[in-house]
Residue frames relative to the residue before (quaternion, step in Angstrom):
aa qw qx qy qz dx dy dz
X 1.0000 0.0000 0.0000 0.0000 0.00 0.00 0.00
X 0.6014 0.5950 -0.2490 0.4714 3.66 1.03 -0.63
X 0.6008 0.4679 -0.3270 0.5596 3.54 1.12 -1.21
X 0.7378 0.3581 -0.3782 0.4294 3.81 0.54 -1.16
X 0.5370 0.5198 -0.4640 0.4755 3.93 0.62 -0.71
X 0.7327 0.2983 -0.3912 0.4702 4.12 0.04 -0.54
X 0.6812 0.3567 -0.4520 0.4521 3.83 0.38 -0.68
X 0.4590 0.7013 -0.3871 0.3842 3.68 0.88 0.14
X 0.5927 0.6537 -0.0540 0.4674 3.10 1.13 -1.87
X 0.7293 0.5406 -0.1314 0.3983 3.27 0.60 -1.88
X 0.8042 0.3740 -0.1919 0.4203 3.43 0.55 -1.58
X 0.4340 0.7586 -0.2899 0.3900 3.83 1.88 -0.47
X 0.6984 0.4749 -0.2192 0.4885 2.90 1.03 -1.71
X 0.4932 0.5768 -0.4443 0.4760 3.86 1.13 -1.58
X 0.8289 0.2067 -0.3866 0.3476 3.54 -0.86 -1.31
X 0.4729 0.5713 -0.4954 0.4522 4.04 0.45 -0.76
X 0.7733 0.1810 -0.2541 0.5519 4.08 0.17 -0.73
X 0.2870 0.5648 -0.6181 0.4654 3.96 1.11 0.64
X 0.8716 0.4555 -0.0293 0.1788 3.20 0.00 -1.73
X 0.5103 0.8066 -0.2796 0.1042 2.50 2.08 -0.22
X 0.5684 0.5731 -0.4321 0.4022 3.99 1.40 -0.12
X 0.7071 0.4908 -0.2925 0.4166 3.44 1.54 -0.68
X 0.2139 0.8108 -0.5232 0.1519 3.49 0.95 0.81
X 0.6604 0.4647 -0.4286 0.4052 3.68 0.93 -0.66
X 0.6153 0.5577 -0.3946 0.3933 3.63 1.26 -1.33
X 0.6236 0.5730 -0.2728 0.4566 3.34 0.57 -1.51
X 0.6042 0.4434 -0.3862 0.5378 4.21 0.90 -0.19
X 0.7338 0.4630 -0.2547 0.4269 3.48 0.27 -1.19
X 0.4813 0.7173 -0.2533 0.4355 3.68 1.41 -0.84
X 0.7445 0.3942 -0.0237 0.5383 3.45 1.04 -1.75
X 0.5036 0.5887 -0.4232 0.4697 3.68 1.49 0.02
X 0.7579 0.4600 -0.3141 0.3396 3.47 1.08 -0.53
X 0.6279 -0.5562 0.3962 0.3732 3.22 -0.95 0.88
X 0.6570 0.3914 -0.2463 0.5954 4.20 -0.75 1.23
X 0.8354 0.4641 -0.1393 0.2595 2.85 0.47 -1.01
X 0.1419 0.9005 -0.4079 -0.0500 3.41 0.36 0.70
X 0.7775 -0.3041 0.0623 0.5469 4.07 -0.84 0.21
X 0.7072 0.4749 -0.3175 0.4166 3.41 1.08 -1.15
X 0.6913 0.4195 -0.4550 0.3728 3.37 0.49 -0.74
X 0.3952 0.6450 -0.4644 0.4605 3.78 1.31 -1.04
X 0.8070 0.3657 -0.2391 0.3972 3.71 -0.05 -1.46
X 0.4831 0.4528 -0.3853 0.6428 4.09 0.96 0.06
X 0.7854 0.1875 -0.4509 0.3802 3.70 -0.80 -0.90
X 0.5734 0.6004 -0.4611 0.3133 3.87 0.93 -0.58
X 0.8440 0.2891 -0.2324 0.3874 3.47 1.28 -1.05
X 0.5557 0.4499 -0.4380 0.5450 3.28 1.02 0.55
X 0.7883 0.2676 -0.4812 0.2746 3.55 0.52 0.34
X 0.4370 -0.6228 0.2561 0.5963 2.98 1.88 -0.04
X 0.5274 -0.5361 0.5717 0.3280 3.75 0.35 0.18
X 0.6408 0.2923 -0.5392 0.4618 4.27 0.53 0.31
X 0.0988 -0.8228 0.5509 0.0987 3.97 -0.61 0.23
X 0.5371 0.5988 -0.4735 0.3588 3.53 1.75 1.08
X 0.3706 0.7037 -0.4775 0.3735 3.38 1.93 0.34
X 0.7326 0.4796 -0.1686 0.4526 3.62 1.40 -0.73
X 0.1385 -0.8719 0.4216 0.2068 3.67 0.04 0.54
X 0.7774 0.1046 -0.2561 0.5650 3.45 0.69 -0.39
X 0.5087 -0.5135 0.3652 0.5867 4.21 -0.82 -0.34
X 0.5740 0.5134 -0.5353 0.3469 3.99 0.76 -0.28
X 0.5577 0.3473 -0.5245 0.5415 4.43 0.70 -0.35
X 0.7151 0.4122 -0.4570 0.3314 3.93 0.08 -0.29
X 0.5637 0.5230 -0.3697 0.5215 3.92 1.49 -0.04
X 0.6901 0.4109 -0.3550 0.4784 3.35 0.99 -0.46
X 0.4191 0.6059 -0.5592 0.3801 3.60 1.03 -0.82
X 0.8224 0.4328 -0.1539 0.3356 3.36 -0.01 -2.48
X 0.5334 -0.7169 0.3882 0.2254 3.64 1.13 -0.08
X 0.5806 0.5553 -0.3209 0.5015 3.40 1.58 0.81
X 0.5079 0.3552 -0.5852 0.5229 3.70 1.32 0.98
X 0.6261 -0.5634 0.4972 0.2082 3.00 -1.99 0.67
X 0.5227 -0.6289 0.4636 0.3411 3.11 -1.05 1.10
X 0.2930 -0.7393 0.5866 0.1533 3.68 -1.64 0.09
X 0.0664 -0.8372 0.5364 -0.0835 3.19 -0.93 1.04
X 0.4006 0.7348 -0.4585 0.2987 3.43 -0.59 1.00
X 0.2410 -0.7612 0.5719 -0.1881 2.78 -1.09 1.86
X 0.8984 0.1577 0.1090 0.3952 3.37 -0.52 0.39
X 0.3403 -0.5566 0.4790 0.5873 3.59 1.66 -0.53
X 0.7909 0.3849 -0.3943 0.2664 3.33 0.02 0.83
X 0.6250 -0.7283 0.2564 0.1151 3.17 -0.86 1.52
X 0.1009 0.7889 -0.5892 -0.1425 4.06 -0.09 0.21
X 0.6081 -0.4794 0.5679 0.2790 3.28 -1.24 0.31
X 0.1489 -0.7289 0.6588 -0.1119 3.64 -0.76 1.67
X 0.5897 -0.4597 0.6450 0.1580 3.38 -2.05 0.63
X 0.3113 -0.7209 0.4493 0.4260 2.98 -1.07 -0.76
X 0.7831 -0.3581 0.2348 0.4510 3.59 -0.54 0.06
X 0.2725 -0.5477 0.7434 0.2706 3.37 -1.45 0.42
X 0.0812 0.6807 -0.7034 0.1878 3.05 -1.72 1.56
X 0.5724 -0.5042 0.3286 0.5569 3.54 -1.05 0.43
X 0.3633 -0.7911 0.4921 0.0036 3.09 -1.23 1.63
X 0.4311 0.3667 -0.6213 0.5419 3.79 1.24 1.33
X 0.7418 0.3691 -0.4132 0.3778 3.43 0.27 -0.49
X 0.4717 0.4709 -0.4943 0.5580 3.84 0.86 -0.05
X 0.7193 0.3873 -0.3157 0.4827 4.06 -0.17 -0.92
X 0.7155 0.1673 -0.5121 0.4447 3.99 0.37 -0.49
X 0.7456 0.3847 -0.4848 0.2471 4.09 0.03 -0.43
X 0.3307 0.4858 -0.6706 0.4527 3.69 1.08 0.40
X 0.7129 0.5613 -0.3329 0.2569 3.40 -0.34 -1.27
X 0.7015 0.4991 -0.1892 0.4723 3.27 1.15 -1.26
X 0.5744 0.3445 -0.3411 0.6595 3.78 1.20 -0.61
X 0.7744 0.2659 -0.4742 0.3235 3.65 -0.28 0.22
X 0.4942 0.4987 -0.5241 0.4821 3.78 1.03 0.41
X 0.6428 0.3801 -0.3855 0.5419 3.91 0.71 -0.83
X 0.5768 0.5025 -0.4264 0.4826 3.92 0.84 -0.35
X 0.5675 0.5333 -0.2650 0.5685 3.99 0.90 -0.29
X 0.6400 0.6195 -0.3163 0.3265 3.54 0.32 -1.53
X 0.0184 0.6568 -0.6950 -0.2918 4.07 -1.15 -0.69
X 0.6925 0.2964 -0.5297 0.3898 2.28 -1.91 0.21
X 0.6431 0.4978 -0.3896 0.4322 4.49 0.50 0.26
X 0.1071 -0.8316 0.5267 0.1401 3.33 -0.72 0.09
């Protein structure tokens, strides 16, 4: 348990000096309700920390795989899933909307 508690330690510290230009993003990140350092430290490294690859936030919902697909033929609607997207960043911001979904005082 010791061996895993230091290689723990170790690899913390690594990504923390990973991250180290994205300290301001990686603040503002942790302002949001849900959202705590680790997840901050995931959406930074799965999106890379540049967010001009993404023009509006709906190509950055589809990126992460949490807008709903669209269908339509004909004027007529089908019921859609949502998207395949990179699926750590889909799994940490579900997570992250159901801790601020948990939280009070959020809405």
């Amino acid at each position: 348990i010791d061996f895993c508690d230091q290689t723990i330690a170790e690899l913390t510290q690594e990504i923390i000096e990973g991250l180290g230009d994205f300290g301001p993003a990686n603040a503002i990140l942790c302002s949001i309700p849900g959202v705590s350092d680790t997840t901050a430290q995931a959406i930074i490294a799965e999106t890379g920390g540049d967010m001009s690859r993404f023009p509006t936030s709906g190509h950055l919902c589809a990126f992460a795989g949490v807008a709903p697909a669209s269908y339509e033929s004909a004027g007529k609607r089908r019921p859609a899933v949502t998207r395949h997207g990179a699926p750590w960043l889909r799994r940490t911001l579900i997570e992250a909307a159901r801790a601020a979904a948990r939280s009070r005082g959020t809405y």
